[in-house]
Structure formats: structure tokens, C-alpha cells
C-alpha positions in Angstrom: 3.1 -61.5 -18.3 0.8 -62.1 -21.1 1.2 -64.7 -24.2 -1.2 -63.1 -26.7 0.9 -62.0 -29.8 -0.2 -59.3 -32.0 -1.7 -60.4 -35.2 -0.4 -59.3 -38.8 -3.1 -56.9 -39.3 -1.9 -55.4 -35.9 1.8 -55.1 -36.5 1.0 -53.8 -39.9 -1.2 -51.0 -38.6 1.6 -50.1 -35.8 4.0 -49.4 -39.2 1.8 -47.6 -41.2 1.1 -44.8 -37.9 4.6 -44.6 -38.0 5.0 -44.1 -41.5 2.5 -40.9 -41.3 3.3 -37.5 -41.5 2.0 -34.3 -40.6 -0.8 -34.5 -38.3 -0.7 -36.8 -35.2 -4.9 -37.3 -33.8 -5.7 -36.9 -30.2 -9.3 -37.8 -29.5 -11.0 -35.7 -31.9 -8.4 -33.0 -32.2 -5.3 -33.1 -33.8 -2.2 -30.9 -33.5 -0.7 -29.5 -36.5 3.1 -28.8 -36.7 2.4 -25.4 -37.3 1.5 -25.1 -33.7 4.7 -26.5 -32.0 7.1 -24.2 -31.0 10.6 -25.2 -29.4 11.1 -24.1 -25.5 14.3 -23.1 -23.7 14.1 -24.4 -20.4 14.8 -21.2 -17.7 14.0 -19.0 -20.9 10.4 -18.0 -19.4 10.2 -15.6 -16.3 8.0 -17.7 -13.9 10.1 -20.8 -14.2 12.5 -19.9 -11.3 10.0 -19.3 -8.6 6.9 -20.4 -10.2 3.6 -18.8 -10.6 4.1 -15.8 -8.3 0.7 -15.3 -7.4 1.1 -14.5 -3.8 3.8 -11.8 -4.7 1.5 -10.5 -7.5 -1.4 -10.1 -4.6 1.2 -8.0 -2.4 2.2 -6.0 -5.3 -1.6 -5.3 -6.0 -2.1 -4.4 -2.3 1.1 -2.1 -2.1 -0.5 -0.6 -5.0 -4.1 0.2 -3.6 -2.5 1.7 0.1 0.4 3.9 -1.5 -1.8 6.5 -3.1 -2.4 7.5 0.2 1.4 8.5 0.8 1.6 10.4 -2.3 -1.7 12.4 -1.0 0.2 15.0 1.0 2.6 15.5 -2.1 0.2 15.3 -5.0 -2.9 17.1 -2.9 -4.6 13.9 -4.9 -4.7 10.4 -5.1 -2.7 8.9 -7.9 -4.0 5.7 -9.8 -1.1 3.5 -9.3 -1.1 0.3 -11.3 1.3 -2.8 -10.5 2.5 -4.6 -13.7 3.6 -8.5 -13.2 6.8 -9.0 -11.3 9.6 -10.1 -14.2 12.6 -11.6 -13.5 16.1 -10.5 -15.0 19.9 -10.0 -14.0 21.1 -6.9 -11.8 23.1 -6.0 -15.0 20.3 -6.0 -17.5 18.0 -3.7 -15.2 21.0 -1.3 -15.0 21.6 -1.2 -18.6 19.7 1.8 -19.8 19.0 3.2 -16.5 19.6 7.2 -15.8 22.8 8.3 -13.8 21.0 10.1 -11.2 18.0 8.0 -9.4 16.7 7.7 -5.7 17.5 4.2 -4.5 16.2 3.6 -1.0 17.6 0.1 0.2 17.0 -1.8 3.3 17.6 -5.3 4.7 14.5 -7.7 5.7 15.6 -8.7 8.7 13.6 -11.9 8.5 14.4 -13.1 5.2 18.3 -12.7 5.9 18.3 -10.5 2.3 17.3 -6.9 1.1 15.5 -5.2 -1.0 15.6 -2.1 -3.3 13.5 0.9 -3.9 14.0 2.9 -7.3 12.2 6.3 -8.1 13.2 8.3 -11.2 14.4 11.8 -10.7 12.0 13.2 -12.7 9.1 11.8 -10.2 11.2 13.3 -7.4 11.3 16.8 -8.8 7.5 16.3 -9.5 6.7 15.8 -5.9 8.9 18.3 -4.3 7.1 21.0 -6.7 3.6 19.7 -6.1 4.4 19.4 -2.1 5.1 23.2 -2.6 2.9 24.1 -4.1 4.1 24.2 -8.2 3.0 22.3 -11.7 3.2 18.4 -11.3 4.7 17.9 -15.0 7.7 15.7 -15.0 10.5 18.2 -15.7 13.8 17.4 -15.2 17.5 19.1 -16.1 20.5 17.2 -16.1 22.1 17.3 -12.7 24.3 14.9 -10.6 22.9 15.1 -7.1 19.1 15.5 -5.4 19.0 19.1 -3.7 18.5 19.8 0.5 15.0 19.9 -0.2 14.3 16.7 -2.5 16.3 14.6 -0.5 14.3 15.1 2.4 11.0 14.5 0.1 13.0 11.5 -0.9 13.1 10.2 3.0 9.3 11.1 3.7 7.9 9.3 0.4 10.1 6.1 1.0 9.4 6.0 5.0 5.5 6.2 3.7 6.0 3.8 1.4 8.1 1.0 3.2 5.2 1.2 5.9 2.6 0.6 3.7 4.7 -2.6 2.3 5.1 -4.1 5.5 1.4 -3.7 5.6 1.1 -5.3 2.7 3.3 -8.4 2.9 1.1 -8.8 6.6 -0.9 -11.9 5.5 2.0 -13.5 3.5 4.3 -13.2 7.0 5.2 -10.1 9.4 8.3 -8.2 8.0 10.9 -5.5 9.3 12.7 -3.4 7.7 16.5 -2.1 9.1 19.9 -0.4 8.0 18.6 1.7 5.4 20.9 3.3 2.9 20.1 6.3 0.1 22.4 5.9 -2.8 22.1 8.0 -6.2 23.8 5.6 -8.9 23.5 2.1 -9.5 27.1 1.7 -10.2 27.7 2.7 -6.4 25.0 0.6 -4.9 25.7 -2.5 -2.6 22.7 -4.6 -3.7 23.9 -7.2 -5.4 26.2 -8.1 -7.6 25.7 -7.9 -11.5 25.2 -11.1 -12.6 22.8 -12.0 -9.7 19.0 -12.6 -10.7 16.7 -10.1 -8.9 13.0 -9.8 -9.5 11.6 -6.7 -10.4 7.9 -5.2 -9.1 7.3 -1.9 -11.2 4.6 0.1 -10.4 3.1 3.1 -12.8 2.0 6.0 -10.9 -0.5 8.3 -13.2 0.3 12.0 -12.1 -2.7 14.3 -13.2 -1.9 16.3 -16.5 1.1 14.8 -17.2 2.6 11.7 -17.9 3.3 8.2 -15.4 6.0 8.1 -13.9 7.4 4.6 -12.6 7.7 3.2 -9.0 10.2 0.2 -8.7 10.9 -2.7 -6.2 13.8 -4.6 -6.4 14.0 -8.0 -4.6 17.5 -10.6 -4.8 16.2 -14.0 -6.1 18.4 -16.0 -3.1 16.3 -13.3 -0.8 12.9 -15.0 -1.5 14.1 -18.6 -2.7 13.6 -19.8 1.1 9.5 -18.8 0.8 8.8 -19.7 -2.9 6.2 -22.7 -1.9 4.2 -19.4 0.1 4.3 -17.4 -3.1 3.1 -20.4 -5.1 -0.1 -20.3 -2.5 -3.2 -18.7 -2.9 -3.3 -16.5 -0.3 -6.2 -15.2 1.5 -6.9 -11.8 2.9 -7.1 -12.1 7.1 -4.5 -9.3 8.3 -4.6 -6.7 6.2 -6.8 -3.8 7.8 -9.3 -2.2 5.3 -8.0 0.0 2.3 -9.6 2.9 3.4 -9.6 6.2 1.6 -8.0 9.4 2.6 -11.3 11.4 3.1 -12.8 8.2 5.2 -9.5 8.3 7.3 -10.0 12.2 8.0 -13.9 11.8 8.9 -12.8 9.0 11.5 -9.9 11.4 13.0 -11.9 14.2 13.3 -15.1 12.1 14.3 -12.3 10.7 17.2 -11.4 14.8 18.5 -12.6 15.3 22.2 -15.5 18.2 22.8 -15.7 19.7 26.6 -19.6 19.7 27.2 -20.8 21.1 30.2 -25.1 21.2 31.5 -25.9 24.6 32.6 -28.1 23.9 35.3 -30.1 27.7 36.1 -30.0 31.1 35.2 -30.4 33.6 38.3 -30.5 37.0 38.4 -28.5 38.3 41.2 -28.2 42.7 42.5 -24.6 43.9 42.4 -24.7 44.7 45.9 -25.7 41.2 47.1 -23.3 39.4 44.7 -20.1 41.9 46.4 -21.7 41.0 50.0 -21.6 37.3 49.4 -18.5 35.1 51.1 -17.8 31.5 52.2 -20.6 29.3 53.6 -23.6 31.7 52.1 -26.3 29.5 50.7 -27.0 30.7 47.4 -31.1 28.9 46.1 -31.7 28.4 42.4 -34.5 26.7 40.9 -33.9 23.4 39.4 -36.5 23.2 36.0 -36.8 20.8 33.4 -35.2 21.1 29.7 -31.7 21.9 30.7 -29.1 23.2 28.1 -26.4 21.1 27.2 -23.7 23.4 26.1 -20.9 22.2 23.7 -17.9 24.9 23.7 -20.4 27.9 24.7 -23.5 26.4 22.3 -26.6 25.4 23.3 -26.9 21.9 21.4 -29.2 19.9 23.4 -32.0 19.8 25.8 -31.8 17.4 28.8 -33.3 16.5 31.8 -31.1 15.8 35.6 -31.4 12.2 36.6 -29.4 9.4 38.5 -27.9 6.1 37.0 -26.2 3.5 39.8 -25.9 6.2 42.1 -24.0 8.6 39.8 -25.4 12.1 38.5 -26.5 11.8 34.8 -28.6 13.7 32.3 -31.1 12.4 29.9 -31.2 14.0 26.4 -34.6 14.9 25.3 -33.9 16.4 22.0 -31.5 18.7 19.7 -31.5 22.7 20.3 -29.8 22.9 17.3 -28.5 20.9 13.7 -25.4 19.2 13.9 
């Protein structure tokens, strides 16, 4: 322990710093009281699982692979946008929400919790009249129940869509979804009760000529509690297969479609009355020649030659007959 005692010039400097007001100097900088602001502890939205940043990358992914799902529907791809995931009670996010919605939840299996899919009514009636064939403007009358027909656009949307999460929670960890339930009020709903925190993934879908409709993913707080230190983690990509666009999906499935093609090896000329008298065991001679056709569903597309590899039959293609 050291002996050294301050000296009077010392001790009366130490007062006079406390004595000050106002400003207090840090290095060069100083920090006015006009920039301190009091802070509620629990008041901000990251502070019960942290930075979400893994859950954020999901979102983004989810975001990216749904506009496929909507294709069908929509006959285009939608710009879907995912806003940050905010936190709030089951109560508050039912507050000023409609009577009549689509809610789709299931149970992850994994996480021992659920989660909840919510989809506005007037984004349902929007996609059963586009998937027919009518305007996509979000029109919507005041009604109590989804018809025969929406409903079952209902299950084909969230089916789409709850495949393309489990894609997109891949590199994070493998998921399953089971028990599904449809329900069409919140106040009926076994999610969770009202006071329970629940974090809430919104997505905007851009429809063309009309206004965005909203996409939203409800998860229980206690449901991801047990892998907050992986959504604190910057996670990497490894998984995931490539986001690939509808069109490049169609080229590779149709570039993948099996063609019959069959070498037509001569052309003889043969009398009617020799072709009735011929039977079983007659020896019929052609002429072998070079540049055979190779004929893809009755068209000449390519010119080949008759050859042998490893003691198998084979043909060599010398060029195109005609354009692809």
C-alpha cells in the first residue's frame, strides 16, 4: 500500500472538479447534459434476446424464397420486404387487429413451442382473385368467415410458405413443423396467453397496382429463449441451396424432361410384292453409309456416324441437321 499523501495543491484541485458544473471533459470531447437521456431498463426491444441478428438473416432469407410461392397466385413475383423483428405482448398485437384474419399455427417440434402465421383478409381475397384470374386490388367487404374457395387458397399459400421457412431457418438448425391448426379470430386462438411476450417478424408484400399488404410471423419469447446465444451469432450461409428465380427453376425442369431419340440407320426401297412374300428367317441387305440421321421425336437433328465404345454399339455426332 502506498505512503505518498496528496499535496494541498492536489486535494484542492480534487474540490474544485467537483465543484464544476455543466460539462464533464473526456479526452478532448466533452459531453454536454443536453445529450443525456434517462433509460428504462427492458424499455428497448432487443434487450430480452439481444441483437437478433441471426433471426433478422432468416427473416431476410424467408423473404427472398417466398416470392416464389405467391408466383402461381400473383402470375408475378412480389417484392417482399422483412422489417426488424419487435418484440411486444400477445395483448398489444391483438389490440387493433381485424375480426376476421387467416392464422395458420403450428408447433416446432424441436423447440418444444409454436409459432404463428397471420395474413389479412384483404391479402386472402387478393390472391384467390388473382389465382383466378381477376384484379389484384385489395378489396375486402365485411364478412365473418373465409369462403370454400379462400380457405383452400389459405392452405396452399401457408403449406408454400412454411416450406420455404424451414428452408430458411436450415443453417441456424433443421426444423419441423406438426399439428397445424387454422383459426379466424385471435380471441379464439390457442397461442399464447395475453400477457406473454411474443416476437413479431412482419413482412410487406408489394402487390402490383395496388397497395402492400402485410405477412406476419409470430414466435412465443419462452419458444426461442433456449437458442438466444445462436441468434446473437453471426451466422454464415452453408445450407441454404441457391435462391433461384422462378424462370431459372422452369429452364432446369424442362432442361431435365426425357426425349426418345432413335438413329435411322438406311432407307430401302422395297416392291409391294416382295415386302407381302417376305416371312421369318428372310435376310433382308441394306447398305450401311456414313452421316446417319439422328432423329429426335420424328426430326432429323443430327448427323452421326456407327462406331463401337468397350464393346457396346455407339454413334459419333458429326454435326447439327438442324438449330436447336
Amino acid at each position: 500500500m502506498s505512503t505518498k499523501k496528496l499535496t494541498q495543491d492536489e486535494v484542492d484541485a480534487l474540490i474544485n472538479s467537483l465543484d464544476k458544473q455543466g460539462s464533464v471533459p473526456i479526452g478532448k470531447n466533452r459531453i454536454s447534459e443536453k445529450d443525456v437521456r434517462d433509460f428504462a431498463f427492458g424499455s428497448d426491444d432487443l434487450s430480452l434476446m439481444g441483437d437478433y441478428y441471426a433471426l433478422r438473416v432468416i427473416n431476410e432469407r424467408f423473404a427472398r424464397l417466398a416470392r416464389s410461392v405467391f408466383q402461381p397466385m400473383l402470375r408475378v413475383q412480389p417484392r417482399i420486404s422483412a422489417q426488424l423483428p419487435t418484440v411486444q405482448t400477445f395483448d398489444e398485437y391483438s389490440k387493433d387487429s381485424p375480426s376476421l384474419m387467416s392464422l395458420s399455427t403450428s408447433r416446432i417440434d424441436e423447440l418444444r413451442g409454436s409459432k404463428m402465421m397471420v395474413m389479412q383478409p384483404e391479402f386472402i381475397s387478393a390472391l384467390t382473385n388473382g389465382y383466378y384470374g381477376g384484379e389484384l386490388g385489395l378489396k375486402h367487404a365485411l364478412r365473418s368467415e373465409f369462403t370454400a374457395t379462400e380457405t383452400r387458397v389459405i392452405e396452399i399459400i401457408t403449406n408454400g410458405l412454411n416450406d420455404v421457412l424451414l428452408t430458411a431457418w436450415q443453417d441456424l438448425m433443421p426444423l419441423s413443423f406438426s399439428e397445424h391448426a387454422r383459426e379466424e379470430n385471435l380471441q379464439f386462438a390457442s397461442f399464447v396467453d395475453g400477457g406473454d411476450t411474443i416476437i413479431v417478424c412482419k413482412f410487406t408484400v408489394q402487390l402490383p397496382k395496388a397497395e402492400s399488404a402485410t405477412l406476419d410471423i409470430l414466435y412465443p419469447l419462452q419458444t426461442l429463449k433456449p437458442i438466444a446465444a445462436q441468434l446473437r451469432s453471426r451466422m454464415q450461409s452453408d445450407v441454404i441451396e441457391d435462391d433461384l428465380t422462378w424462370r431459372e427453376r422452369l429452364e432446369q425442369a424442362v432442361m431435365q424432361v426425357s426425349l426418345p431419340m432413335n438413329v435411322q440407320l438406311s432407307k430401302p426401297k422395297v416392291s409391294l410384292r416382295e415386302l407381302v412374300e417376305l416371312e421369318a428367317g428372310d435376310v433382308f441387305p441394306i447398305q450401311l453409309k456414313t452421316g446417319l440421321g439422328v432423329m429426335v421425336h420424328g426430326q432429323e437433328m443430327f448427323v452421326a456416324d456407327i462406331g463401337e465404345v468397350a464393346g457396346t454399339s455407339a454413334i459419333t455426332i458429326i454435326r447439327k441437321q438442324l438449330a436447336l
